[in-house]
Structure formats: structure tokens, C-alpha cells
C-alpha positions in Angstrom: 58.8 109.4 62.7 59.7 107.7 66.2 62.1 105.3 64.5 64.0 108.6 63.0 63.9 110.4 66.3 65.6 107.7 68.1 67.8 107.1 65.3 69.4 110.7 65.5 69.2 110.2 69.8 71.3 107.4 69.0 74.0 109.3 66.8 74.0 112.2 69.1 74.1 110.2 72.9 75.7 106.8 72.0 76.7 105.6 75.5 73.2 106.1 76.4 70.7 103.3 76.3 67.4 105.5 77.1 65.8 107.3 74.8 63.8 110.3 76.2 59.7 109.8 75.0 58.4 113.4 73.4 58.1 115.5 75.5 61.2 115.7 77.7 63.5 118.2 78.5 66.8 115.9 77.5 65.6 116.9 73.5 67.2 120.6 74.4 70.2 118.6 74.5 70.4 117.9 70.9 69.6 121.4 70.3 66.3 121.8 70.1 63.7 124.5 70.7 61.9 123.0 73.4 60.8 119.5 75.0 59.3 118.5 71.9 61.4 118.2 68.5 58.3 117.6 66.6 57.7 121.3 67.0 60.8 122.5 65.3 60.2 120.4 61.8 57.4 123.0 60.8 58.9 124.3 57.9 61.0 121.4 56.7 58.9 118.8 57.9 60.3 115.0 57.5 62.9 116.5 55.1 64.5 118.1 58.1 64.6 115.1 60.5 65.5 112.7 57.4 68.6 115.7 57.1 69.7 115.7 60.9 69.6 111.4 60.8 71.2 111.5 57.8 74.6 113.6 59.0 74.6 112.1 62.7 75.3 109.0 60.6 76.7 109.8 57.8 79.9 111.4 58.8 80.2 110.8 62.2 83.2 112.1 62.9 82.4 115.7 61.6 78.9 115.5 63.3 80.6 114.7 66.7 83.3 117.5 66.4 80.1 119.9 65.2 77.6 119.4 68.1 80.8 119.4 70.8 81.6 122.6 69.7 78.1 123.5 70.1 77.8 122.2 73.1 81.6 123.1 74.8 82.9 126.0 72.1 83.4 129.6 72.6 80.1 130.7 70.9 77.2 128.3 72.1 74.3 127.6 69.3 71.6 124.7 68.8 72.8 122.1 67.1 69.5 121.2 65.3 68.4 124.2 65.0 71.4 125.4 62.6 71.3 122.3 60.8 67.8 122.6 60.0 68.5 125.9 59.3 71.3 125.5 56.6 68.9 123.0 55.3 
């Protein structure tokens, strides 16, 4: 599951070479919860994190214009959070 998590850290925060441990606050960043994503999979389980990985790198385009407007747009949400959601 570590390999997946720093697979969608990758996606999401390219120009950065660290990749937070679980815990750590920096996981909000992507949209989560809390400090651990682990914690948000409870109800989709690997399905979910397999999803998130899978459109970070799938269309990256699309993925980057989606969590900017997350992030920057006129209504804030969590990025993960929604996706896992609509999954």
C-alpha cells in the first residue's frame, strides 16, 4: 500500500522529492481527512487508493486542472475525498 501512496504523492506534488511518512500533516494537502490517508479508505478500501493512483496518472492533465481548482477555485473541497466519493 506504501508503494500506491507515494505513487499518488508523486502525481499530485511532482516538483517535490519528499514524500511525507503516515502520519503527517502534508496528506491534508492532497485532500484528505486527516494526517493519515489510511483512515479515509474505510469503505472502499484498496479499490479507492488503486482509483485516486489510477486518475493522478492516467489523465494528468484533467487531474491537475481538478485538484487546482480544489485547492485555488471559488468553492474549496477535498480532493480525495470527492474522488473517493464519486467512486
Amino acid at each position: 500500500h506504501w508503494a500506491l501512496l507515494k505513487r499518488l504523492w508523486i502525481a499530485f506534488k511532482s516538483n517535490e522529492t519528499s514524500i511525507p511518512p503516515v502520519p503527517d500533516e502534508r496528506w491534508k494537502e492532497l485532500g484528505f481527512q486527516g494526517k493519515d490517508p489510511t483512515t479515509d479508505f474505510r469503505s472502499l478500501g484498496l479499490f479507492g487508493l488503486y482509483q485516486l493512483v489510477y486518475f493522478a496518472e492516467y489523465d494528468k492533465t484533467l487531474h491537475r486542472q481538478l485538484y487546482q481548482e480544489a485547492q485555488y477555485g471559488p468553492y474549496w473541497y477535498s480532493f480525495a475525498i470527492v474522488g473517493l466519493n464519486a467512486t
